[in-house]
TORKE-466087 format. One record per residue (C-alpha): residue number from 1; x, y, z. Coordinates in Angstrom, 3 decimals. Each point is the difference from the previous one (the first is absolute). Last residue first. Example, Ala and Ser with C-alpha at 12.3 -4.5 7.8 and 13.67 -1.06 7.14 Angstrom:
BEGIN
i: 2 | xx: 13.670 | yy: -1.060 | zz: 7.140
i: 1 | xx: -1.370 | yy: -3.440 | zz: 0.660
REM end
This chain:
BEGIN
i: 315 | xx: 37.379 | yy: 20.756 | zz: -5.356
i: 314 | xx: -1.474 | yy: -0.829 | zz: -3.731
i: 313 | xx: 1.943 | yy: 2.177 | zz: -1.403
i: 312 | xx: 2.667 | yy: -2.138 | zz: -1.365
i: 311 | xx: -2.613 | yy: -3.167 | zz: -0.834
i: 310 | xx: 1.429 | yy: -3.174 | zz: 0.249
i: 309 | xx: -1.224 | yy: -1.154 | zz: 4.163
i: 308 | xx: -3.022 | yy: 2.312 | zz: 0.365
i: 307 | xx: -0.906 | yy: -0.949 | zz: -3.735
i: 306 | xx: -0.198 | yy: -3.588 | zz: 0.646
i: 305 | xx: -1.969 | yy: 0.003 | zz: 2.930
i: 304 | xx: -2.591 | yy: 1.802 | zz: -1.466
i: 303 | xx: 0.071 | yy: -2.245 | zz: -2.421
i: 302 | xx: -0.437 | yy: -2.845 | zz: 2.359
i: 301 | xx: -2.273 | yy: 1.714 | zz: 2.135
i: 300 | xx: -2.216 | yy: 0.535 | zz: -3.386
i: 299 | xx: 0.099 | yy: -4.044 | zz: -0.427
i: 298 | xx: -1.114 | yy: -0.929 | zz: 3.392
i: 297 | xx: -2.481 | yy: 2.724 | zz: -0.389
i: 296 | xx: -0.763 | yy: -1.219 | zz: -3.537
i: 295 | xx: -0.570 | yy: -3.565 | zz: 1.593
i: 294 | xx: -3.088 | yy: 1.492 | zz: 2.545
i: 293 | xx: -1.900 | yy: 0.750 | zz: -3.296
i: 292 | xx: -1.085 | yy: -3.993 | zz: -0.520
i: 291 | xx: -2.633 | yy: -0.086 | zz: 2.943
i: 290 | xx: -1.023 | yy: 3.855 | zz: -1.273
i: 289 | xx: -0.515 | yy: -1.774 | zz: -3.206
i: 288 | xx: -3.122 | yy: -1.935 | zz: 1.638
i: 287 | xx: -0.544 | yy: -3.756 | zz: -0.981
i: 286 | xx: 3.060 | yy: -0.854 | zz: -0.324
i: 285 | xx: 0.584 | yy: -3.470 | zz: -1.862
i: 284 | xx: 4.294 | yy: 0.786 | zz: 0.610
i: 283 | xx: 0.271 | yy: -0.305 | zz: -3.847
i: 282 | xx: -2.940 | yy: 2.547 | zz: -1.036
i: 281 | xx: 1.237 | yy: 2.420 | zz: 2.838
i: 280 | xx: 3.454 | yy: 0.155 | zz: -2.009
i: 279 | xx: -1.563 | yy: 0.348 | zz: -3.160
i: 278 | xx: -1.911 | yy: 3.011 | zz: 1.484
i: 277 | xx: 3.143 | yy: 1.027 | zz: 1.473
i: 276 | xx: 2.055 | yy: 0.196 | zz: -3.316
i: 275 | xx: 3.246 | yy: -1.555 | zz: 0.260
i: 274 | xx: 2.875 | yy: 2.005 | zz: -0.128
i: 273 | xx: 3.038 | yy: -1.892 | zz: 1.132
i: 272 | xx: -0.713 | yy: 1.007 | zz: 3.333
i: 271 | xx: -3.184 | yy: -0.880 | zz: -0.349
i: 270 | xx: 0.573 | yy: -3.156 | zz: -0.465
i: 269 | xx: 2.727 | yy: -0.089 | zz: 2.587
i: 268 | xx: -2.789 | yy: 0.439 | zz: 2.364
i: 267 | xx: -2.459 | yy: -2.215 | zz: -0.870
i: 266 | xx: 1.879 | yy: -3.280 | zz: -0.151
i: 265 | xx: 1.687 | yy: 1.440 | zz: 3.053
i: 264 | xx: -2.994 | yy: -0.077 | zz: 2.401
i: 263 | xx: -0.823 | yy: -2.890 | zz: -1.982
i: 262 | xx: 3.201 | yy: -2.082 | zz: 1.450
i: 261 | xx: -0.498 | yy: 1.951 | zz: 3.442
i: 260 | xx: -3.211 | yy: -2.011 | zz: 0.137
i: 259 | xx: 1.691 | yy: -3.196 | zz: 1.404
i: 258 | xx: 1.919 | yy: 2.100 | zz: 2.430
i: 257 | xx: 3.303 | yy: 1.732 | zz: -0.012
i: 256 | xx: 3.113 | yy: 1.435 | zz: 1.408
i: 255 | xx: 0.672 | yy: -2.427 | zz: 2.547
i: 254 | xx: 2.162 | yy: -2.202 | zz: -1.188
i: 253 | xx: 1.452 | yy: 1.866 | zz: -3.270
i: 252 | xx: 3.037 | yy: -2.305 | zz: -0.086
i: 251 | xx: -0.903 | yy: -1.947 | zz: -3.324
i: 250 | xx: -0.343 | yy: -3.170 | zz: 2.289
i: 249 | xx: -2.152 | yy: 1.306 | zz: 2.510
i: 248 | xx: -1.984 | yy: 1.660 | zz: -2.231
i: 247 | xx: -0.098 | yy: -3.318 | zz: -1.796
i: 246 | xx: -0.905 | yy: -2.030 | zz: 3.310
i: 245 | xx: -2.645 | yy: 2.793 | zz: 1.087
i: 244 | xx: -1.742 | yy: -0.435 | zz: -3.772
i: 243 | xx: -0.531 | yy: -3.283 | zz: 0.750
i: 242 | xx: -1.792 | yy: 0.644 | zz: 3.237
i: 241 | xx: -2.387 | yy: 2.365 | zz: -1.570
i: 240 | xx: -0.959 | yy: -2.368 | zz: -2.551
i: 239 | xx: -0.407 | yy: -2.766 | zz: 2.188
i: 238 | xx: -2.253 | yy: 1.816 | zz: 2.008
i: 237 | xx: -2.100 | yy: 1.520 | zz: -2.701
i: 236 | xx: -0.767 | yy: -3.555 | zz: -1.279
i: 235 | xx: 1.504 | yy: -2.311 | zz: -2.206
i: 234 | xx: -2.632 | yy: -2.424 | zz: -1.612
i: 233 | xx: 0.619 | yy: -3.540 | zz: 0.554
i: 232 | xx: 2.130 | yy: -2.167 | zz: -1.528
i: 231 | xx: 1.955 | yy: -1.067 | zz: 3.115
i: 230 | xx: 3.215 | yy: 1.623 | zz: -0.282
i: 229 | xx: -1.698 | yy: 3.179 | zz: -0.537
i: 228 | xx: -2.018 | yy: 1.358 | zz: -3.338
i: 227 | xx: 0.198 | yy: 2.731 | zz: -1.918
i: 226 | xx: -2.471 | yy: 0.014 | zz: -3.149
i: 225 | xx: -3.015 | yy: -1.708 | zz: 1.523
i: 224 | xx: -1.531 | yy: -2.323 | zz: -2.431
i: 223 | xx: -3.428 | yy: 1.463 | zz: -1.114
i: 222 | xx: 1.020 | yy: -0.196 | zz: -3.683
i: 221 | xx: 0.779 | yy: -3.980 | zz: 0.048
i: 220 | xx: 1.063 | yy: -2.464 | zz: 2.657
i: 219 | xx: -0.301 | yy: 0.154 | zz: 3.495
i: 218 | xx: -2.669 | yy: -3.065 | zz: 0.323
i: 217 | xx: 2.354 | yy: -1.432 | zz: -2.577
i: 216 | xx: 2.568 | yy: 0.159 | zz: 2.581
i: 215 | xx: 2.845 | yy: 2.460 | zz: -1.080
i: 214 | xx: 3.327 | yy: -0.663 | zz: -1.599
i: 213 | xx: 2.665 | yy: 1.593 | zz: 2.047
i: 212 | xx: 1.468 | yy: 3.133 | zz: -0.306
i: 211 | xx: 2.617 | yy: 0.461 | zz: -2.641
i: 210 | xx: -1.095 | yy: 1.244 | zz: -3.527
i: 209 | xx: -2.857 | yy: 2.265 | zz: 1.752
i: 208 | xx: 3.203 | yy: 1.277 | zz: 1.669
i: 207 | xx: 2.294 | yy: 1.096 | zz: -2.841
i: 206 | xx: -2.906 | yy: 1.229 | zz: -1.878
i: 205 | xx: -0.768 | yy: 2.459 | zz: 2.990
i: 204 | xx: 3.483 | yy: 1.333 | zz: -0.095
i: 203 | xx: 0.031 | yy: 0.509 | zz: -3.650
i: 202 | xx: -3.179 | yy: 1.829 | zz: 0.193
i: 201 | xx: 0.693 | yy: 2.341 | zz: 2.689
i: 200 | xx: 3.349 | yy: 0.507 | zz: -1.801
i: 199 | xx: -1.672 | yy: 1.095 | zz: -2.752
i: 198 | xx: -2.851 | yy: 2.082 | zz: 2.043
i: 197 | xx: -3.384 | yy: -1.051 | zz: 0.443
i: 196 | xx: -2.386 | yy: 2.375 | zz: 0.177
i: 195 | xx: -3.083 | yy: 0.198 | zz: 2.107
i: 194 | xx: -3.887 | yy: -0.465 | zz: -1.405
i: 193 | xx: -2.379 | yy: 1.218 | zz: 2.543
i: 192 | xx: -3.116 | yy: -1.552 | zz: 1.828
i: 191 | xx: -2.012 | yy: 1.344 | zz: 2.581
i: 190 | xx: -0.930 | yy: -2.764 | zz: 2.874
i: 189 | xx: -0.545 | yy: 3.265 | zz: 2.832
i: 188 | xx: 4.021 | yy: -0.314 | zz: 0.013
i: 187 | xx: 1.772 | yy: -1.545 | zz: -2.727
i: 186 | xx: -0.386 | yy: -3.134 | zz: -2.341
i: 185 | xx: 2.678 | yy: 0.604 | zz: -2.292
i: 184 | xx: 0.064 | yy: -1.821 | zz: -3.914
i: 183 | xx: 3.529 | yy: 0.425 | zz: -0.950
i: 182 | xx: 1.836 | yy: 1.145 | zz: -3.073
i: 181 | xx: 2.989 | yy: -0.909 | zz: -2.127
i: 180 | xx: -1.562 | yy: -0.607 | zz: -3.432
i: 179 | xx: 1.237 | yy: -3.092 | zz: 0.049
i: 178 | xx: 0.194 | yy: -1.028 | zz: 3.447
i: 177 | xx: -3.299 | yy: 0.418 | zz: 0.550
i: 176 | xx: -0.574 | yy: -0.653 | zz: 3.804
i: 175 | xx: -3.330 | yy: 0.087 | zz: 1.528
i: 174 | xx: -0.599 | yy: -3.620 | zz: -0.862
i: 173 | xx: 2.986 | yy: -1.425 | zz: 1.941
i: 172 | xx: -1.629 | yy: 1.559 | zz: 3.139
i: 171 | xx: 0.727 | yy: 2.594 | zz: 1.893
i: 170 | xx: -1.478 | yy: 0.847 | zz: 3.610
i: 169 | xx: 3.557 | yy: -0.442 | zz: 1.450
i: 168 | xx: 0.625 | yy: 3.475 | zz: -1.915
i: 167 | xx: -3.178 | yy: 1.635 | zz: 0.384
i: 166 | xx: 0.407 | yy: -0.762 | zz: 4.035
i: 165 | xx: 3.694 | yy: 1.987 | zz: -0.208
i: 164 | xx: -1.198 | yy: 2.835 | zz: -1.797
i: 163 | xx: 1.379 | yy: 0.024 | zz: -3.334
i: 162 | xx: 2.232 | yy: 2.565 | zz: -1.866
i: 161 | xx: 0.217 | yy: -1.652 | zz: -3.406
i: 160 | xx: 3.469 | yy: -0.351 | zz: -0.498
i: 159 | xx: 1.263 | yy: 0.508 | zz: 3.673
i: 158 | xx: -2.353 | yy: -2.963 | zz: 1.441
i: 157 | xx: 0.612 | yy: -1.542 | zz: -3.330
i: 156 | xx: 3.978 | yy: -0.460 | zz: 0.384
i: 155 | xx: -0.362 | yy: -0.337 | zz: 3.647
i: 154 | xx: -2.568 | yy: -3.151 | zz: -0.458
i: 153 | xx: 2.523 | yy: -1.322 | zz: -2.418
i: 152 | xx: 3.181 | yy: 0.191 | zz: 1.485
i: 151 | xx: -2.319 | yy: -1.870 | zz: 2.511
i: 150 | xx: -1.135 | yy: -2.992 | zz: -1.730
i: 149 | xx: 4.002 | yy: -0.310 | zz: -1.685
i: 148 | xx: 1.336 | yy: -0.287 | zz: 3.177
i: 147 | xx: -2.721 | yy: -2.476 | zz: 1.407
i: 146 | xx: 0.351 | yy: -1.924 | zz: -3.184
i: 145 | xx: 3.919 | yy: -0.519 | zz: 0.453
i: 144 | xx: 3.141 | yy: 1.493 | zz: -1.277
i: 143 | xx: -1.635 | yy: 3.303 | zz: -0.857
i: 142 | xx: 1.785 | yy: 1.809 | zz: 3.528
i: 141 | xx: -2.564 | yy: 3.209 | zz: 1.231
i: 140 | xx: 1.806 | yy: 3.120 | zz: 0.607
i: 139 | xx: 0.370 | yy: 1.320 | zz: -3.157
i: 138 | xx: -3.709 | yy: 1.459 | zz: -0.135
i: 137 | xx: 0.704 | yy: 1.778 | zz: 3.410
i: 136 | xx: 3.953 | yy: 1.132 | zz: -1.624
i: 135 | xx: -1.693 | yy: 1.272 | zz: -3.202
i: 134 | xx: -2.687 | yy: 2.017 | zz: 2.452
i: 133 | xx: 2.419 | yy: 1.365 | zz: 1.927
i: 132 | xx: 1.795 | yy: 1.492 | zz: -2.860
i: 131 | xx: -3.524 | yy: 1.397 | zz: -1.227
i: 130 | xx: -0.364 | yy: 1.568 | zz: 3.225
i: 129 | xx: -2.460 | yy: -1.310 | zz: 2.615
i: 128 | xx: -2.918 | yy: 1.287 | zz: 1.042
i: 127 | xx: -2.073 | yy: 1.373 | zz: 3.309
i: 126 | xx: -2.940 | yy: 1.626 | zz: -0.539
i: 125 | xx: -0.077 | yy: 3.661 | zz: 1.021
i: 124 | xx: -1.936 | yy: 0.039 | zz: 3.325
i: 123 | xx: -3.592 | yy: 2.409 | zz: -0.140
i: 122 | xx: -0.423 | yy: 2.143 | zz: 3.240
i: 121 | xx: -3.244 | yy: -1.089 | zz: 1.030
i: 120 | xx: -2.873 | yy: 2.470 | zz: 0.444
i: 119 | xx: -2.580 | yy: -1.479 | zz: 2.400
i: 118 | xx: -3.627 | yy: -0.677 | zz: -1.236
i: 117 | xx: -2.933 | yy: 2.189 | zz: -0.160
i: 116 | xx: -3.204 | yy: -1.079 | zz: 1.029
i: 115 | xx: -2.895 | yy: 1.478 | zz: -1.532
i: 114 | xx: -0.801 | yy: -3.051 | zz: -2.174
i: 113 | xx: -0.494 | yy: -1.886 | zz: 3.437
i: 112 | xx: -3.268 | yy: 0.328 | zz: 0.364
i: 111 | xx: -1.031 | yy: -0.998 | zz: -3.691
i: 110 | xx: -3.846 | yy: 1.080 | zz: -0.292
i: 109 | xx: -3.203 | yy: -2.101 | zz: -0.041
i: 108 | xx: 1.716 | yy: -3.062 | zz: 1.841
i: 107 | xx: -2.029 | yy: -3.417 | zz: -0.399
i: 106 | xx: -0.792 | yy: 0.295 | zz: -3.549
i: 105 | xx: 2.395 | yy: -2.680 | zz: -1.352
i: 104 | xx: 1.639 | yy: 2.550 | zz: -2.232
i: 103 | xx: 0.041 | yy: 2.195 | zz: 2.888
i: 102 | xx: 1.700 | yy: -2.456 | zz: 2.438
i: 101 | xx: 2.662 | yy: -1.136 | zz: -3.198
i: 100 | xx: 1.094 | yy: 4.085 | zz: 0.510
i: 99 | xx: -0.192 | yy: -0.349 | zz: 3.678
i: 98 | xx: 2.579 | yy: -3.239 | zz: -0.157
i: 97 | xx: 2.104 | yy: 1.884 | zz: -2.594
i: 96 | xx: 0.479 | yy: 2.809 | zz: 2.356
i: 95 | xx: 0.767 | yy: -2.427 | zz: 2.639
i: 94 | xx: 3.015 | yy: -1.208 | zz: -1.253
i: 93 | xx: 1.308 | yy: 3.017 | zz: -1.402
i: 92 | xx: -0.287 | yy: 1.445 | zz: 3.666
i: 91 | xx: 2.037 | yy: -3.477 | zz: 0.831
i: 90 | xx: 2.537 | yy: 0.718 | zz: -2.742
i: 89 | xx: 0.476 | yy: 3.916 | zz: 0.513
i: 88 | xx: 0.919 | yy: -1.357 | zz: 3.897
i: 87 | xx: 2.405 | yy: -2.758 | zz: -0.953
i: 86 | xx: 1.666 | yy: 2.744 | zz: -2.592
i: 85 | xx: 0.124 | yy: 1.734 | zz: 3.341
i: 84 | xx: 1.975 | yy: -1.806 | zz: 2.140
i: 83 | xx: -2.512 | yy: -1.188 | zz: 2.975
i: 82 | xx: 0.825 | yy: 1.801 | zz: 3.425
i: 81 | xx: -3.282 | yy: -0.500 | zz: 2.197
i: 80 | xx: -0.559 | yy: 3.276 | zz: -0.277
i: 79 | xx: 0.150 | yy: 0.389 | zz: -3.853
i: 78 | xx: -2.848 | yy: -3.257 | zz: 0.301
i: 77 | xx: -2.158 | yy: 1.032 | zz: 2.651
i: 76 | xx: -0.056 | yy: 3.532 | zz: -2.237
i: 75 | xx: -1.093 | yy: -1.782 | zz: -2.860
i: 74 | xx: -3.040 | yy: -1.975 | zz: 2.360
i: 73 | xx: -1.233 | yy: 3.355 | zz: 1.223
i: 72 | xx: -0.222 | yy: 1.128 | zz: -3.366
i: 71 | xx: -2.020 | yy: -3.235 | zz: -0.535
i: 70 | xx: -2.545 | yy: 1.058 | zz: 2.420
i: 69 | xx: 0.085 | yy: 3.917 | zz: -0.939
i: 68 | xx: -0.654 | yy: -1.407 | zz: -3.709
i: 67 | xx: -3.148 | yy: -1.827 | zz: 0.935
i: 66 | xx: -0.726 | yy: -3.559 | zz: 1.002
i: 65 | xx: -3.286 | yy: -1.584 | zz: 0.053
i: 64 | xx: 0.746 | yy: -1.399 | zz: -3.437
i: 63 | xx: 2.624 | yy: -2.413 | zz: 0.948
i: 62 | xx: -2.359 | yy: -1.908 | zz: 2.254
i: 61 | xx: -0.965 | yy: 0.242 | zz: 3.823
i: 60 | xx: 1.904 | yy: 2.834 | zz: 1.071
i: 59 | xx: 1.242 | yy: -0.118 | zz: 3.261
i: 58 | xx: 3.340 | yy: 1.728 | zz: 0.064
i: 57 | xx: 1.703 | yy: -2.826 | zz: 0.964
i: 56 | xx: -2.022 | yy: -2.088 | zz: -2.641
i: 55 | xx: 1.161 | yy: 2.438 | zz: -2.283
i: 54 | xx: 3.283 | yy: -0.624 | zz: 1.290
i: 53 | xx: 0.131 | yy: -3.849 | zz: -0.142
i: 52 | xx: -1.808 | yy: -0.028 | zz: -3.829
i: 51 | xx: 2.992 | yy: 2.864 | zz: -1.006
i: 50 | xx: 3.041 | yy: -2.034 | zz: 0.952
i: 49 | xx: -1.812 | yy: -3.303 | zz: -2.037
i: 48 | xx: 0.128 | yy: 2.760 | zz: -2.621
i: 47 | xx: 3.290 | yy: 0.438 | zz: -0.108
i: 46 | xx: 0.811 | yy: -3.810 | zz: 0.248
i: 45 | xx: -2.468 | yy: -1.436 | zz: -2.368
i: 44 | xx: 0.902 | yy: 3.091 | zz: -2.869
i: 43 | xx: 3.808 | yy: -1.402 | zz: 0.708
i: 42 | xx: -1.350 | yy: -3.935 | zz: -0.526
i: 41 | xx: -1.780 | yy: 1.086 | zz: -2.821
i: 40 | xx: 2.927 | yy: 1.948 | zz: -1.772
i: 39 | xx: 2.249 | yy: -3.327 | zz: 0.471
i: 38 | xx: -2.689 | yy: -2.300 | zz: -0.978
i: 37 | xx: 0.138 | yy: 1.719 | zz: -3.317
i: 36 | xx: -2.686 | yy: 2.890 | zz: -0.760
i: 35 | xx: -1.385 | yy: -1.351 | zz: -3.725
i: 34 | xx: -2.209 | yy: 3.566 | zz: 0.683
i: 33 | xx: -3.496 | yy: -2.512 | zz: -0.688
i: 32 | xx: 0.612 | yy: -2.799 | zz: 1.871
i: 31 | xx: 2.654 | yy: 0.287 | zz: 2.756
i: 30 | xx: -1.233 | yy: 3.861 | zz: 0.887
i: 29 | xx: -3.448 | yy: -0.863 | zz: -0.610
i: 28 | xx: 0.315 | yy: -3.059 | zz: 2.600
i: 27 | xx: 1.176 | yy: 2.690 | zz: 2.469
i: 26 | xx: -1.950 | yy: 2.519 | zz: -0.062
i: 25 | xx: -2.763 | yy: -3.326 | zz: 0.810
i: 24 | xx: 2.158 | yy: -0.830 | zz: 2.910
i: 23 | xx: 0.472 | yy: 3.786 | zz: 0.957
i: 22 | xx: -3.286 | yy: 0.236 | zz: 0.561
i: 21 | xx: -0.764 | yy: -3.063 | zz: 1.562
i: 20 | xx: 2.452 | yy: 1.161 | zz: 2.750
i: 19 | xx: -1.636 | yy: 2.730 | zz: 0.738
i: 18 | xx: -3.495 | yy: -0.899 | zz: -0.163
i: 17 | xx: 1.062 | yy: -2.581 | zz: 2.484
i: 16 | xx: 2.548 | yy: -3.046 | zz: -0.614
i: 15 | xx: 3.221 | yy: -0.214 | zz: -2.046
i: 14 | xx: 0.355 | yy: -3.458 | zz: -1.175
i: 13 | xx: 3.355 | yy: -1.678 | zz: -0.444
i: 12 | xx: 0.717 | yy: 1.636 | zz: 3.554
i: 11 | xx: 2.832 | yy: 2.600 | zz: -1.080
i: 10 | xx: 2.773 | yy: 0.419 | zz: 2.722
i: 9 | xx: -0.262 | yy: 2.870 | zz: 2.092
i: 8 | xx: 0.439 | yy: 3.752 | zz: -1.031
i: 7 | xx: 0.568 | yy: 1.816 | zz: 2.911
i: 6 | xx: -2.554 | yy: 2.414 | zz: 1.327
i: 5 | xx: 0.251 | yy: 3.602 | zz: -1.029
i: 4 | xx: -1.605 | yy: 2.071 | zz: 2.952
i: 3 | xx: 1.640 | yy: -1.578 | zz: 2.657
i: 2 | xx: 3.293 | yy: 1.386 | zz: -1.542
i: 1 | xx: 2.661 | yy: -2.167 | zz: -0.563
REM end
């Protein structure tokens, strides 16, 4: 790496200097008043952490002695040192935000790195699974005991609803209306949505709650987690992921897809089937609509796809 773009070391659980202090206080308004989850802090900590060193290379005493030559210098550090550049447009992003919080707190008069423009990224299509796919993913898991059951479930509502994996584990029994088939979805930046529970969803679900084990009173109540492992805790991300690798394994589509494939394809065949993309966005808890546009390119390719292959003058 450059000399010019130090690495980022591991956070001290106090940043020190008028650096450091800085991004300490950015980062409490982050956590308290954005709802930023520890995840988002700890990627804020890390870029920004990378920022502190080369300032302090550059030997500016605080954020606000540097100018937008400074941190140009520290963009091109970062294309030269090789980062991908959706890592790039995140770091710049990174420190954008911190200027913006340094004018609100008074201690940068302009935004220095406003100027900066970030890499172009070639957007991936998501990746999805056909419908056929999906039956044999949701197939997959064997309802002759709880665990079976528990996870038929998870990839019935995963699918149903379109969930991020950490909304998912997140759920308690209280989120879940069974009767009017909704959920209650605690998403990114702690917006809520209400997601839609499917008939089979439902089924599936009803199956489980009938099966897992009683909980301990402590446990008990609207606040009980709604998947659980073998120990009555909560199931995390983890043990999501890794029981969706056994039934992907065991519908023969090893391989092909990751826990957010299932909302990748949630969205996608929704539109397919003619969806509108506002209702679509509503569902997924986008904030943006451009976030939910990138699905009618997977779905355009597919028509286009289409007609190259039936129509006689397409070729």
């Amino acid at each position: 790496m450059p000399p010019d773009v130090p690495a980022s070391a591991d956070a001290s659980p106090r940043l020190q200097g008028a650096t450091g202090r800085a991004i300490e206080r950015f980062l409490a308004f982050i956590a308290a008043e954005r709802g930023g989850s520890r995840l988002t802090q700890k990627s804020y900590r890390e870029d920004l952490v990378q920022l502190q060193e080369f300032l302090e290379s550059a030997s500016c005493r605080s954020p606000g002695e540097a100018s937008t030559a400074v941190l140009r210098r520290f963009a091109a550090g970062l294309h030269a040192a090789g980062y991908a550049p959706a890592t790039i447009a995140r770091k710049l992003a990174s420190m954008r935000s911190f200027y913006r919080f340094g004018q609100r707190e008074g201690w940068c008069p302009t935004n220095p790195a406003k100027p900066l423009r970030s890499p172009r990224q070639s957007r991936k299509l998501p990746r999805f699974l056909t419908r056929e796919e999906i039956g044999r993913l949701l197939r997959a898991p064997k309802p002759g005991s709880a665990a079976g059951l528990r996870d038929r479930a998870i990839l019935e509502l995963m699918y149903s609803a379109g969930l991020r994996v950490h909304e998912l584990s997140g759920l308690d029994d209280g989120d879940l209306d069974l009767r009017s088939g909704t959920v209650r979805i605690r998403g990114k930046g702690r917006r809520e949505r209400l997601g839609v529970v499917g008939s089979h969803a439902r089924a599936a679900i009803g199956e489980w709650i009938a099966a897992r084990a009683k909980p301990r009173a402590t446990a008990a109540g609207p606040r009980r987690p709604l998947f659980t492992n073998k120990l009555g805790g909560r199931l995390g991300v983890r043990g999501v992921a890794r029981l969706l690798e056994k039934h992907l394994q065991a519908a023969g589509l090893a391989g092909r897809a990751s826990p957010h494939t299932l909302r990748h394809s949630f969205a996608t065949h929704l539109l397919d089937a003619g969806a509108d993309i506002r209702s679509v966005q509503e569902l997924l808890g986008h904030k943006s609509i451009t976030t939910t546009q990138i699905y009618t390119h997977v779905t355009t390719s597919r028509l286009l796809d289409a007609f190259d292959k039936a129509h006689p003058r397409a070729r």
